[in-house]
C-alpha positions as a Markdown table, in Angstrom:
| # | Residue | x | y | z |
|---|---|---|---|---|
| 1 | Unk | 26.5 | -101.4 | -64.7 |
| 2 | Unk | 22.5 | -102.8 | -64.5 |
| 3 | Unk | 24.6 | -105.9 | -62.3 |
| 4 | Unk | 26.4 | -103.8 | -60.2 |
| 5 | Unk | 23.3 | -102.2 | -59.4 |
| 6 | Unk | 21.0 | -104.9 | -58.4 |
| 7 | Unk | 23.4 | -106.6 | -56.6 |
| 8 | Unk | 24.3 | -103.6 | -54.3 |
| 9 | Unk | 20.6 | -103.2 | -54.3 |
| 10 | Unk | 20.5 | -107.0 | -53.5 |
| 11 | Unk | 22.7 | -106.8 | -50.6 |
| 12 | Unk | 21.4 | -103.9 | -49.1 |
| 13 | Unk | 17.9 | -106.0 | -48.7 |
| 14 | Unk | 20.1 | -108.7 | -47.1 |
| 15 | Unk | 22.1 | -106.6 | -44.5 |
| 16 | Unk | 18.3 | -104.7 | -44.0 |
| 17 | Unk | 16.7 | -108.3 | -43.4 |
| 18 | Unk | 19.5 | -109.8 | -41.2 |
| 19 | Unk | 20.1 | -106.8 | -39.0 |
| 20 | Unk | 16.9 | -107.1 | -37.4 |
| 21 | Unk | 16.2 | -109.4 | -34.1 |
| 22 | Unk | 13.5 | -112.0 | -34.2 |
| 23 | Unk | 11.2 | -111.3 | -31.4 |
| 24 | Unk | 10.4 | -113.8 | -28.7 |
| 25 | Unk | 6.9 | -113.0 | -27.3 |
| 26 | Unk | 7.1 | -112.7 | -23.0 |
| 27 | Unk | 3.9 | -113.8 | -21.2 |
| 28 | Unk | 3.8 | -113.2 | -17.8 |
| 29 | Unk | 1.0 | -114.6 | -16.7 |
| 30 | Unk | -0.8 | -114.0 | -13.4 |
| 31 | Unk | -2.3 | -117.3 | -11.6 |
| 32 | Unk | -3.2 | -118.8 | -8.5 |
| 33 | Unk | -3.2 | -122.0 | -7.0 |
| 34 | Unk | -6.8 | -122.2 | -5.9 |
| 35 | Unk | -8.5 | -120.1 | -8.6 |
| 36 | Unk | -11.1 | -121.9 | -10.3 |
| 37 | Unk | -11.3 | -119.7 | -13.7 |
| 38 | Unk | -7.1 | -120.0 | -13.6 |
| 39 | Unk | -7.6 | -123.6 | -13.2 |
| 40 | Unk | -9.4 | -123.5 | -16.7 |
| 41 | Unk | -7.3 | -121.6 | -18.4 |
| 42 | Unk | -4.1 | -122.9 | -17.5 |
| 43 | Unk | -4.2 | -125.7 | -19.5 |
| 44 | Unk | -4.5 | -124.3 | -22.9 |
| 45 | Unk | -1.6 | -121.1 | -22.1 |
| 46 | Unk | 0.4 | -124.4 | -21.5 |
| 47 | Unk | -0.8 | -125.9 | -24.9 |
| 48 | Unk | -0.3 | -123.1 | -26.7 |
| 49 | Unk | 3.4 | -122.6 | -24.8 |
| 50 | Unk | 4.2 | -125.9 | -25.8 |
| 51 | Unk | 3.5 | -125.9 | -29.1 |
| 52 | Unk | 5.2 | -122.8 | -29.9 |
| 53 | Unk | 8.3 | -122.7 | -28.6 |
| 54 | Unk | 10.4 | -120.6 | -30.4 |
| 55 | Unk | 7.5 | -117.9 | -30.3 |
| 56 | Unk | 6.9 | -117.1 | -27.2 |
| 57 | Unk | 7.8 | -117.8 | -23.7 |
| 58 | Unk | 6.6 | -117.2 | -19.8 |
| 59 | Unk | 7.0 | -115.8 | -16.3 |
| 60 | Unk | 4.5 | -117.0 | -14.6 |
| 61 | Unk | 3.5 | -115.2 | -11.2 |
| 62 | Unk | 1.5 | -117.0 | -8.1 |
| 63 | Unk | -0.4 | -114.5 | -6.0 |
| 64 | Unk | -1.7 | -114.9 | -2.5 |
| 65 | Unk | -5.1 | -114.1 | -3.6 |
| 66 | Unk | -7.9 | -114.7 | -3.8 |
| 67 | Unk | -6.5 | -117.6 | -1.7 |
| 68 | Unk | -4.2 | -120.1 | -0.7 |
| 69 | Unk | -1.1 | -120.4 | -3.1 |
| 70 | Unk | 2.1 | -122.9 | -1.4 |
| 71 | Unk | 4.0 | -121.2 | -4.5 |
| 72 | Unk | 3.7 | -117.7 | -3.4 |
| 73 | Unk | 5.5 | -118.0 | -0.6 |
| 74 | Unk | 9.0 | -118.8 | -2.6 |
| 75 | Unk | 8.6 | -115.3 | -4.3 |
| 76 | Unk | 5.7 | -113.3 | -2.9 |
| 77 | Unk | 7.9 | -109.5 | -2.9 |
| 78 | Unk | 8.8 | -110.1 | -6.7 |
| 79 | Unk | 5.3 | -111.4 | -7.5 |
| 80 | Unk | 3.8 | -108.1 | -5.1 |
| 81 | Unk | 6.1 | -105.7 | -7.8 |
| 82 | Unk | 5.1 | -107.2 | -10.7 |
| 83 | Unk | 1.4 | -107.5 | -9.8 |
| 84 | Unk | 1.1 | -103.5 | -8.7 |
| 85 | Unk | 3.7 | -102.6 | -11.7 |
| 86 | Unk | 1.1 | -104.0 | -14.1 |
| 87 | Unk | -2.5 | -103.7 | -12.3 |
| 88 | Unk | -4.2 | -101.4 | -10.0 |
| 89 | Unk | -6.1 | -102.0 | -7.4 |
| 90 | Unk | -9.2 | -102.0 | -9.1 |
| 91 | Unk | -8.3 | -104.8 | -11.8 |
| 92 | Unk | -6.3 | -107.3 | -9.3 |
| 93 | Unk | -7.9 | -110.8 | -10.7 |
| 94 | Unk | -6.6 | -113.8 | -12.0 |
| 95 | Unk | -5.9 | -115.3 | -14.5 |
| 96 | Unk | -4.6 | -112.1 | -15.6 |
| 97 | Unk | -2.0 | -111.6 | -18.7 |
| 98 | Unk | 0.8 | -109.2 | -19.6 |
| 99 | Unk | 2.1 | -110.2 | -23.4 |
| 100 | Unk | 5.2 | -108.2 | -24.0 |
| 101 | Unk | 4.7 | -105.5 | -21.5 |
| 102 | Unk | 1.7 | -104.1 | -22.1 |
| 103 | Unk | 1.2 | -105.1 | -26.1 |
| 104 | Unk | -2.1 | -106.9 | -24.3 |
| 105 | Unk | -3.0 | -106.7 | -21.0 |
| 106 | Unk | -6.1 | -108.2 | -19.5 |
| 107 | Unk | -7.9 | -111.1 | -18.9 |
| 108 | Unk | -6.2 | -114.7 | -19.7 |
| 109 | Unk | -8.9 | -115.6 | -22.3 |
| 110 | Unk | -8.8 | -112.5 | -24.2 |
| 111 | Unk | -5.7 | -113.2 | -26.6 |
| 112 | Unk | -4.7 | -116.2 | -28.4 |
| 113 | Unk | -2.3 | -117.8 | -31.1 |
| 114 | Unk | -3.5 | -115.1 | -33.3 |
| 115 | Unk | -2.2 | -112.4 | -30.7 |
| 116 | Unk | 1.4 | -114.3 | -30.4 |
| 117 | Unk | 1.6 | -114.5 | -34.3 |
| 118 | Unk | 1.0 | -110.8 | -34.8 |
| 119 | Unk | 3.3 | -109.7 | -31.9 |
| 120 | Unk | 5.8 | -112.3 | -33.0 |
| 121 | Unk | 6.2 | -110.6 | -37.0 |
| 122 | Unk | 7.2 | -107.3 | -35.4 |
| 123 | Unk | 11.3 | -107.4 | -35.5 |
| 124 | Unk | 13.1 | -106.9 | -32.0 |
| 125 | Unk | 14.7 | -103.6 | -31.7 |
| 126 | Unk | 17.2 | -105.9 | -29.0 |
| 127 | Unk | 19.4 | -108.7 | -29.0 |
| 128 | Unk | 19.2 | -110.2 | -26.0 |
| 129 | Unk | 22.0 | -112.3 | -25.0 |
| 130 | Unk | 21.6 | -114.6 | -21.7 |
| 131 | Unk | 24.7 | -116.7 | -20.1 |
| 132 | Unk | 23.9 | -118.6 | -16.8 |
| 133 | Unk | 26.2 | -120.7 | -14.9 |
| 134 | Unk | 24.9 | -123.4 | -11.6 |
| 135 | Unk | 27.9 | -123.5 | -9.4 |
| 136 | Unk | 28.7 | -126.6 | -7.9 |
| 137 | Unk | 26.5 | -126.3 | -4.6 |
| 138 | Unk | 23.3 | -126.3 | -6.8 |
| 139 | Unk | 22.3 | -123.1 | -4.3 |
| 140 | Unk | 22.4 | -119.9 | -7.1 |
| 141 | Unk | 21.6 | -119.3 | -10.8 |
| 142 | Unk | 24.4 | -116.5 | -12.0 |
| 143 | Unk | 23.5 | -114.6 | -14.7 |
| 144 | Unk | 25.0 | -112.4 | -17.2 |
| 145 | Unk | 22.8 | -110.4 | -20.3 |
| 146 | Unk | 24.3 | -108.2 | -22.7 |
| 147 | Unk | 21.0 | -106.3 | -24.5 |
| 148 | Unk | 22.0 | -105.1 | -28.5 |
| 149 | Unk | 20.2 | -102.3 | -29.7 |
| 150 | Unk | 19.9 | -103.5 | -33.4 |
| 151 | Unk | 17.4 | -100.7 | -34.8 |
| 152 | Unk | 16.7 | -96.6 | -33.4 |
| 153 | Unk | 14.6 | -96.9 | -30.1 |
| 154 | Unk | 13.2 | -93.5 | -28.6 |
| 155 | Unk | 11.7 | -93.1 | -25.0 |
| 156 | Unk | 12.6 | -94.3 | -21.5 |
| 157 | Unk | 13.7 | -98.2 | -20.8 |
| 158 | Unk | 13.7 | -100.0 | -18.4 |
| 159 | Unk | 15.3 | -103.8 | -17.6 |
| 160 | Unk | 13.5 | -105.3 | -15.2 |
| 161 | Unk | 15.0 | -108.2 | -12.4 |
C-alpha cells in the first residue's frame, strides 16, 4: 500500500510541475534615436537580450521625442498608445522600461539580469500559442494566438495589439 501511495503522491508532484507555463519575461522598452542616455543604455539591454534568449524578449518603441527618430514614423499611433498606456505626462523620458506590464516600470538602468531571473521563476498562468504565416507578396504578417489559462487568474485582462 506504502507504494501505491508515494507513487500517486509521486505523480501528483509531476502533473503539479508540468501543468504550469514557463514564463517568458516581455520588455518593452522605450528609446529614441537621438537620445544620448538611450544611446548608453542600449547596448547592454541588447547584451543582456542576447544572452538570454529563452528568458526574456522585447518590444521596443521609438518615440518622437525628445527628438528626431526616422523609426517613429513607421509606427508613431501604436508607439503614442503604448507610451500614454504606461506613462503620464509627467514621467515621459527615455530610456524608459516596462518588464511584464508593470512588474518594473521606470528608468532603463534600474533593473537587471537579477530583475529577469526573479520575474522569469514565477510560473505563467498562460500558454501562449503564436502561428504566423508571410504570404507570398512579402506585404503582411498574419497572425493567429490561442492564450491557455493553465492556473486560476482573478481580475480584469486585457490582450493588447
Amino acid at each position: 500500500m506504502k507504494k501505491y501511495t508515494l507513487l500517486v503522491g509521486f505523480l501528483f508532484c509531476v502533473i503539479l510541475l508540468y501543468s504550469q507555463s514557463q514564463r517568458l519575461v516581455l520588455l518593452e522598452e522605450f528609446t529614441q534615436a537621438s537620445c544620448g542616455p538611450c544611446a548608453q543604455v542600449n547596448p547592454s539591454i541588447e547584451a543582456l537580450l542576447n544572452a538570454n534568449p529563452n528568458e526574456i524578449t522585447s518590444i521596443w518603441y521609438h518615440t518622437n521625442w525628445p527628438g528626431y527618430d526616422p523609426m517613429n514614423l513607421h509606427n508613431p499611433a501604436d508607439v503614442a498608445a503604448r507610451v500614454s498606456y504606461y506613462m503620464s505626462p509627467s514621467n515621459e523620458y527615455v530610456p524608459y522600461s516596462v518588464l511584464d506590464g508593470n512588474y518594473y516600470n521606470g528608468s532603463a538602468s534600474g533593473w537587471n539580469i537579477n530583475t529577469v531571473n526573479t520575474r522569469d521563476a514565477v510560473p505563467s498562468p498562460f500558454e501562449l500559442h503564436v502561428h504566423s504565416m508571410i504570404p507570398a507578396s512579402n506585404d503582411s504578417i498574419y497572425l493567429t494566438m490561442l492564450a491557455k489559462c493553465t492556473q486560476p487568474v482573478s481580475g480584469a485582462l486585457t490582450a493588447q495589439n
